[in-house]
N, C-alpha and C positions, 0 to 999 in steps of 0.2 A: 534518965541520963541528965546530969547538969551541964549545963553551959555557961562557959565561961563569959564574960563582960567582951574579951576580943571578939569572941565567935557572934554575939549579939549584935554589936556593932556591924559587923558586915555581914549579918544575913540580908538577902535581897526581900524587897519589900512581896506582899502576897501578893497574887491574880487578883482580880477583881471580876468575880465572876457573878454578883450579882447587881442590877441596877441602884445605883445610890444616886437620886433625883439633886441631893446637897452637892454633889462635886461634879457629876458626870447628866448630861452632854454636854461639851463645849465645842468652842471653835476657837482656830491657832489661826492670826492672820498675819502676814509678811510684805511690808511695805517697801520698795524699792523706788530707791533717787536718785539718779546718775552715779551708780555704782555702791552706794552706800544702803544697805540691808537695815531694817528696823523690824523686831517682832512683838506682837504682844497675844497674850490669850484671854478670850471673856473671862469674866468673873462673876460670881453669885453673890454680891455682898452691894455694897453702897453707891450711887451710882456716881462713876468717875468724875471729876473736875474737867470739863470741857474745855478748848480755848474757843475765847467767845467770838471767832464767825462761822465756829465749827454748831455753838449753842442757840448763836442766831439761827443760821440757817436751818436746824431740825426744828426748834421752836415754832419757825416759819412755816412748816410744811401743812398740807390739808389732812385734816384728819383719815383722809383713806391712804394714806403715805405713811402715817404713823404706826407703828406697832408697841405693844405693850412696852418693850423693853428698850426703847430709842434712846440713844444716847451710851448705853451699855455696850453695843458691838466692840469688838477692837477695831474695825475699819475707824471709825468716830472717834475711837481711844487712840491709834495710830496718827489720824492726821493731827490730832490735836498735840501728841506730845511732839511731832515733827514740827508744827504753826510753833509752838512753843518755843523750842529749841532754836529754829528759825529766826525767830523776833528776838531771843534775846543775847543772840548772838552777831546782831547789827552791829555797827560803830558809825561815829560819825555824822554829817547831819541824815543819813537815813535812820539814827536810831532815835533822833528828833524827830521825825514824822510819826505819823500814826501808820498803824500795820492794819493795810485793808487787801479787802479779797484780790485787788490784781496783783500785790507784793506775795500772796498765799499761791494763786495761781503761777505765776511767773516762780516760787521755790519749788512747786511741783511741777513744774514742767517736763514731761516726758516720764512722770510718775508712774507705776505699776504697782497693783495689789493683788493680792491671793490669798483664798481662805481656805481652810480643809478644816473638816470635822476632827474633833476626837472622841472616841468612842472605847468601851471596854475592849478589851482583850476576846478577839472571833465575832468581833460585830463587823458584818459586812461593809458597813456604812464606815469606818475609822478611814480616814485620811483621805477619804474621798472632798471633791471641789463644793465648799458650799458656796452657792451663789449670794450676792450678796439682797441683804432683808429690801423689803419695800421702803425703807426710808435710807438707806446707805447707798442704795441706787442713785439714787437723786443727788445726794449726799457727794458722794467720788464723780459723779460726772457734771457736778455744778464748779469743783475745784478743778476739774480737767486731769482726775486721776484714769488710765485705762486700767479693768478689770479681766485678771487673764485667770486661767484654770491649768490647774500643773495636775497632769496624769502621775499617780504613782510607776513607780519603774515594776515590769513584771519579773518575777525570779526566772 
């Protein structure tokens, strides 16, 4: 049977019924700040541009805080593009000062994060609460981020 170009275009993409270690596992994490929703998902590729009291601080850590892949989480990737966003969205003589950790703590104030897996298609584990790694722990509770866990809705 041939297929047309239309019918190509909107065939839905396959299952993924076998482990591909290049795309899959990750994690989806969801930053919340006074109302305002930020998300981002890990990535297998180059490791993200930090904002740097996000690079200080894991730099800083002791090596049993450290994991392989620090700096890569999206918790790390979240607060940094939020410090970001934050700082260069100043005016005024506060954008004449330098942007340190209590100006970072004080825009997270009353901050909330949550992470879930994702996983193929009938893996148990998909959108379950990953807790956050040994070095993002440190990490969200040195900025005064609280770390919540959202149950899936049951059918």
């Amino acid at each position: 049977m041939e297929t047309t170009h239309h019918q190509r275009r909107h065939a839905p993409a396959p299952l993924l019924r076998h482990r591909r270690d290049s795309l899959m596992p990750i994690v989806a994490a969801a930053l919340s700040v006074r109302g305002d929703t930020y998300t981002h998902v890990s990535e297998k590729s180059e490791p993200p541009l930090l904002h740097p009291l996000v690079g200080e601080f894991l730099a800083g850590l002791p090596v049993e805080h450290r994991e392989r892949y620090t700096g890569r989480c999206p918790e790390a990737v979240l607060l940094s593009q939020f410090l970001d966003q934050t700082e260069s969205g100043r005016s005024g003589r506060a954008a004449r000062k330098s942007f340190g950790e209590g100006d970072a703590r004080k825009a997270l104030r009353g901050a909330k994060m949550t992470t879930v897996r994702i996983r193929e298609e009938g893996d148990p584990a998909h959108g379950t609460h990953q807790p956050p790694c040994r070095s993002c722990e440190p990490l969200l509770a040195h900025f005064g981020v609280k770390t919540i866990s959202l149950h899936p809705r049951t059918k």
